[in-house]
N, C-alpha and C positions, 0 to 999 in steps of 0.2 A: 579358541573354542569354535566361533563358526567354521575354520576354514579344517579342523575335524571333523565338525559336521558333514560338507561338504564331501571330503573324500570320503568319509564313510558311505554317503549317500550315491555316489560314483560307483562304488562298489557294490551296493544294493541293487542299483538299475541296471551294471551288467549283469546281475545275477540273476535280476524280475525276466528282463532281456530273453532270455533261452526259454520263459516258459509264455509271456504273456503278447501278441500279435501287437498293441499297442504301444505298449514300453518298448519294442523293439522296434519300434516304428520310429518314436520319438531318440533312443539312442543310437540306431544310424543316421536322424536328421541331424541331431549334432554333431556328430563326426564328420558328417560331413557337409557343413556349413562352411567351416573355411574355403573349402574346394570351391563352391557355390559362387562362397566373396571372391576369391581368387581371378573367377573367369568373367564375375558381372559386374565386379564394381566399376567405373569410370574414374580412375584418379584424376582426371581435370575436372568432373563434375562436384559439384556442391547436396550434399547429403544431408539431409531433416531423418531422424531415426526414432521410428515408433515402436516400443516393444507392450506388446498385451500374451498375458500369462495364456489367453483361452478365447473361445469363440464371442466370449459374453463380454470380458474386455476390449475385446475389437470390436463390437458395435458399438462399445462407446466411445472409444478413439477417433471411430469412422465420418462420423461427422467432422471431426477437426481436420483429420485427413484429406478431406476432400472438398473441405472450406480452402486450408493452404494448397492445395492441388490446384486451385482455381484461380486462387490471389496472385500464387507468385508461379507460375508455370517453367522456369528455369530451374527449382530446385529438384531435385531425386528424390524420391520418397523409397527408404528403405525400411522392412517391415518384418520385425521377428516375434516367434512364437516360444512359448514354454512346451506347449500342452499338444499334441495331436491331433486333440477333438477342436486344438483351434486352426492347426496350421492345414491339415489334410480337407476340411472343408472351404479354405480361404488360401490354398496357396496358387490360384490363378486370379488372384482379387486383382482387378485391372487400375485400380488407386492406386499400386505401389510397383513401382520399380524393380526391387529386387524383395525376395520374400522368404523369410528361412527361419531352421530352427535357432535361438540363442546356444552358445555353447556356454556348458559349467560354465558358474562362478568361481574358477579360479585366476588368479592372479596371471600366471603363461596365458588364458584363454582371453581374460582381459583386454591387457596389453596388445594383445597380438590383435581381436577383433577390430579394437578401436586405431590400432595402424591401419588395417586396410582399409576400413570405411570412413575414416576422419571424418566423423560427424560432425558439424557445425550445430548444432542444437537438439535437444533428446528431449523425448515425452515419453515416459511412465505411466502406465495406463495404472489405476486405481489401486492394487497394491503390492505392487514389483520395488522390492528393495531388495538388487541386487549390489551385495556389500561390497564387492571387487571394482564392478563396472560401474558403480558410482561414485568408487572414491577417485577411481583412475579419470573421469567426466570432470570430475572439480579441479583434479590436479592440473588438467591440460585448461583447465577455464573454459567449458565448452556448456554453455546455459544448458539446465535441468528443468525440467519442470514436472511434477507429476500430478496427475489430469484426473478429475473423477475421483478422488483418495476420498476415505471416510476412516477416521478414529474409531476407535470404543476405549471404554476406562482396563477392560480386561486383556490387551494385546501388551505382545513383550514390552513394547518401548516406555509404558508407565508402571512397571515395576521395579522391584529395587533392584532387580536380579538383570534385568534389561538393559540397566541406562547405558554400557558398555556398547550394547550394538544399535543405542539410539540415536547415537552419533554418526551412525549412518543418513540419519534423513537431514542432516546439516547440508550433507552434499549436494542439496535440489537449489536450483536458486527461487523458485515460488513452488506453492501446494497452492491449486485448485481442489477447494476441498468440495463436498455434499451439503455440509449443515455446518451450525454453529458451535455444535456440541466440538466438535471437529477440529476446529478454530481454538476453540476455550482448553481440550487437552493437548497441543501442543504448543501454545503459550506457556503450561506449564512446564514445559522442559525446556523454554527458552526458545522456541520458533514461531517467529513473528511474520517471515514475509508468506504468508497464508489471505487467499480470499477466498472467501463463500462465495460460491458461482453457482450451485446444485448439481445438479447432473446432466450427463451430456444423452443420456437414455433416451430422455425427453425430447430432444432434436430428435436423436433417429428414428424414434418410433414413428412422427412427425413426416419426416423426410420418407419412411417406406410407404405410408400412407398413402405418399402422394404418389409413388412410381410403383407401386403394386399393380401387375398385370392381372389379368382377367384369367379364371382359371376354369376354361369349359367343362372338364369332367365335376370340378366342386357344384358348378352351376347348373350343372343337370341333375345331381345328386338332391339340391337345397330343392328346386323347382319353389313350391309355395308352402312347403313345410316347416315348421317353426326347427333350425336346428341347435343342438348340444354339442360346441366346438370343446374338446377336452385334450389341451397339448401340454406336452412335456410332461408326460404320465409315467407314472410308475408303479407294479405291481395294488402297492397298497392301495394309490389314487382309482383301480383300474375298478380295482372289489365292490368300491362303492357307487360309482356312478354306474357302470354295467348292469348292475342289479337294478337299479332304478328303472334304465332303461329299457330292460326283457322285462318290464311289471308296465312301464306306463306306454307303450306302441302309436301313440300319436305324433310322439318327435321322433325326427333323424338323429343320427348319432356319428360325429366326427371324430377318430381318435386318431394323435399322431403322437406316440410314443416317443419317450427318451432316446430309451435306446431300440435302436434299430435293426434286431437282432434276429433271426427266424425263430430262436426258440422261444423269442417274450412275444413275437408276430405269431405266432401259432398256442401260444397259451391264449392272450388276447380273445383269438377265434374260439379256442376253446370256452372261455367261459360265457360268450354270446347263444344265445338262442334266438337272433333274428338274422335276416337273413343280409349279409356282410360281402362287400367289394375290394381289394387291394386294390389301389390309386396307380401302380404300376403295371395291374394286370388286367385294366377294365374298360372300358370305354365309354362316352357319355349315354348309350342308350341303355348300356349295362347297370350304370348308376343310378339311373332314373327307377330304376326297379328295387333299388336296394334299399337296406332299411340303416347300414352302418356303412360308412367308406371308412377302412383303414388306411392312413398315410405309412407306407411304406419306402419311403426316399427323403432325405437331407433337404434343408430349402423353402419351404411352401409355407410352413407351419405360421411365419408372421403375416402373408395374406391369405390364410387363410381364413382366420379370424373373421377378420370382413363379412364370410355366408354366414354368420352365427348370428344367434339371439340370443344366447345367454355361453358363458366363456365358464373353461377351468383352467384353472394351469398348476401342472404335478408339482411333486417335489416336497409336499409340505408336511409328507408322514415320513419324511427321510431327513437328509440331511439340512434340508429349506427348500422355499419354493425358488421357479424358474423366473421367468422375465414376465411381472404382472401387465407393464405398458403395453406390450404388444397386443396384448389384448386388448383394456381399455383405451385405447385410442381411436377404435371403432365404431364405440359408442355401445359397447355391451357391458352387460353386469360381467363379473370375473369374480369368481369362487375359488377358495384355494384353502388349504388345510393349517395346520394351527401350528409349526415351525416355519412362524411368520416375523418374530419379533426384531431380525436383526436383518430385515428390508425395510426403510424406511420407505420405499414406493409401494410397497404391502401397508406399512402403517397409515401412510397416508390417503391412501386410495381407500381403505376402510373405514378410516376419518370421512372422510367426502361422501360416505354412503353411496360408491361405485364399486363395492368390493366386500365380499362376504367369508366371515371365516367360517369353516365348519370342524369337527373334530370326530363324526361317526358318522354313520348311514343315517339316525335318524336327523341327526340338523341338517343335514343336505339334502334328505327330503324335505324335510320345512322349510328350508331355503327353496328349491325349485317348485314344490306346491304353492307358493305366492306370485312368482313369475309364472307358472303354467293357468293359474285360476285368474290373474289380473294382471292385462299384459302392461296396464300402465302403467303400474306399478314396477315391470320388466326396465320400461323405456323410459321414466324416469332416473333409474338407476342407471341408465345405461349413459344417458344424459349429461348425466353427475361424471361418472366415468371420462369422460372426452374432454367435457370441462378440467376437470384437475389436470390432466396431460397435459392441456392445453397452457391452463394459467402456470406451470410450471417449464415453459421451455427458454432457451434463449444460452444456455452456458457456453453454447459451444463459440458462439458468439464474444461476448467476454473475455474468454482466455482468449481468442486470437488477438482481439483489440491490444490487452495485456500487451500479451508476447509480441508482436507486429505494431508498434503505435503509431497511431494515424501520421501519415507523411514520410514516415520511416521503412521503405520496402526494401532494405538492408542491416537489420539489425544483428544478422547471422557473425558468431568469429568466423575471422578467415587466416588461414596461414600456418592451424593447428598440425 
C-alpha cells in the first residue's frame, strides 16, 4: 500500500509540476539530486546524514549539526531537504557539506542514494519516516536516530489500520523524543529504546540569541517607541492586529509576513492607514519617520524580535501557529491565536504566563490594553517568557552525549 501511495504521489507532483513554481522547484531538486551526489560526494570521506522535511526542521537539527561540526571535524555533514521552503532558503547553509533535495521514497531511489553516500550514521529530524530509506539504514546496520520526534494518540502508527507501516519506526536505533506522552505511546507498540530529551528549539533559539546581529534600519525604526513585532502572519492574523493598530498610533508596528509574496505585500499596505516602509526599500532615516516597517525579505524575522515589547506570531487562525520561542527568548510577551493545542512550546509558554492566546479582535485588544496601560505588567510577562526558554534547553546536548559517548570519538560503522 505505501509504495502505491508513493507512485501515485510521483505522479501527482509531476502533474502539480506544470502549474505550481514551487513544486516544480522541488521536482527538479529531486531529479536532480543524484547528479549533485554524483559530483560532491568524497567516497574516501566519512559521512553523518541529516534529513529535515522543512525550514522548521532544520533549526531544530541545527544545533546538533553544528555541536558534531565542532566535536568531530573530520566527518562530512551531508544535508537534505523534503520541502523548498526548506532547501531554497538553506541551500548555502555553511554547516553542511553537501545539500540537496531527498529523492522519492522508492526502493531504486533508495538503494541507489545510500550507495553513493554510504552514510555512517543518520538523524531524522522530528517526523520523517521514510519507509524505503529506513529499512534500507537498518539493513545495511547504519545507527538511526530520530531527533526532536513527538507522538500523538491520533497518528497512523497507534491504529489498528496502522501497525503495518509501524514497523517502520523499528528501523531507528533510538527516538529522542519532546515529552513523555511520547515515551508512554510507543511503548505501547513495543519501542523502548526511547529517551525524553525535550526539544532541541530551545538550544537554537538560545544559540540565535546570542549571534543576532544588529539591524540598523529596525533600530532607527524602534528609536524610543514602544514596538508591535508581529511575524509569521497571515491574512487572518493581519485583520486583527492592523486594525488595532490604525486605532491606537502611539506604537510602531513590525510586520514580517509568512509568505512573501507582492500580492499579500501589497494587500498588507492596503489595509494600513499609517504611514508604512518596505525593509528593502528604505533606509534608516526613511524609517525613523515611519509609523509601520514591512519586512519584505527571508532571514531577519528571529532577530528581529529583539526591537519588540510585545511579540505575535501567525498562523494560529490557520493551520497552527509558527515558531513561539523565537520570540520569547527575548524576553517579550508573545500573543498567538487559538490553533495552539498541538504545540506543546505554545502550551507551555501559556502555562508560564509568557504567552497569550486570543481568538478575535476583541481578546487581543484586552490582551494588549494591559500591556499598553501597565508596562510592568508587559515586562513581567516578558520575564516569564525568557525564563521558560531558558529553564527548558539542553537537548541538544543529550543526544550527542547518547550518540558520541564520552571517550568514544569513533563510534561511527565503517566499511558499509
Amino acid at each position: 500500500m505505501y509504495h502505491l501511495f508513493i507512485y501515485i504521489y510521483f505522479l501527482g507532483v509531476a502533474i502539480a509540476s506544470l502549474f505550481s513554481t514551487k513544486v516544480k522547484r522541488m521536482w527538479r531538486g529531486e531529479r536532480q539530486a543524484f547528479d549533485l551526489l554524483r559530483s560532491k560526494v568524497d567516497p574516501q570521506a566519512h559521512y553523518i546524514w541529516f534529513h529535515a522535511a522543512s525550514l522548521g526542521e532544520f533549526e531544530q537539527g541545527r544545533p546538533l549539526i553544528e555541536l558534531i561540526r565542532r566535536r568531530f571535524p573530520a566527518y562530512r555533514i551531508l544535508l537534505t531537504f523534503f520541502s523548498p521552503s526548506g532547501y531554497e532558503v538553506r541551500k548555502d547553509y555553511q554547516g553542511a557539506d553537501i545539500i540537496c533535495y531527498l529523492p522519492l521514497d522508492t526502493i531504486s531511489n533508495a538503494r541507489r542514494f545510500l550507495r553513493l553516500v554510504r552514510p555512517e550514521i543518520a538523524f531524522f529530524i522530528k517526523y520523517e519516516f521514510w519507509y524505503n530509506y529506513l529499512h534500507i539504514l537498518k539493513h545495511r546496520n547504519i545507527p538511526t536516530y530520530s531527533v526532536s520526534s513527538i507522538f500523538r494518540e491520533g497518528q497512523v502508527f497507534f491504529k489498528w489500520y496502522g501497525r503495518s507501516y509501524a514497523k517502520v519506526l523499528n528501523c531507528f536505533t533510538r527516538f529522542f523524543v519532546q515529552n513523555e506522552q511520547s515515551r508512554l505511546l510507543l511503548a505501547r507498540i513495543g519501542i523502548t529504546d526511547v529517551d525524553v530529551v525535550g526539544d532541541t528549539r530551545f538550544d537554537r533559539v538560545l544559540q540565535i540569541k546570542q549571534t543576532a546581529p544588529e539591524l540598523p534600519i529596525v533600530e532607527a525604526f524602534r528609536q524610543n517607541h514602544p514596538v508591535f513585532v508581529a511575524g509569521s502572519s497571515w491574512p487572518p492574523d493581519e485583520d486583527i492586529f492592523i486594525r488595532f493598530f490604525n486605532e491606537h498610533r502611539d506604537w510602531r508596528l513590525i510586520i514580517a509576513p509568512h509568505i512573501i509574496g507582492e500580492d499579500h505585500l501589497q494587500q498588507i499596505l492596503s489595509k494600513l492607514n499609517r504611514k508604512a516602509v518596505r525593509y528593502t526599500c528604505t533606509t534608516p532615516g526613511d524609517a525613523r519617520e515611519a509609523d509601520c516597517l514591512l519586512i519584505d525579505c527571508f532571514g531577519l524575522l528571529s532577530g528581529i524580535y529583539r526591537y519588540g515589547d510585545v511579540a505575535y506570531v501567525g498562523g494560529g487562525f490557520g493551520v497552527g501557529i509558527h515558531n513561539v520561542l523565537e520570540a520569547a527568548v527575548w524576553g517579550v510577551p508573545v500573543i498567538f491565536g487559538p490553533n495552539n493545542r498541538r504545540f506543546q512550546e505554545a502550551q507551555g509558554l501559556f502555562a508560564a504566563q509568557g504567552g497569550f492566546e486570543i481568538d478575535d479582535y476583541a481578546s487581543f485588544e484586552h490582551t494588549m490594553r494591559r500591556f499598553v496601560d501597565d508596562s510592568s505588567i508587559r515586562q513581567e510577562a516578558g520575564t516569564r517568557a525568557s525564563t521558560f526558554v531558558s529553564s527548558l534547553a539542553g537537548a541538544t546536548e543529550t543526544i550527542f552525549d547518547n550518540v558520541f559517548p564520552a571517550g568514544n570519538q569513533s563510534p561511527l560503522n565503517k566499511g558499509i
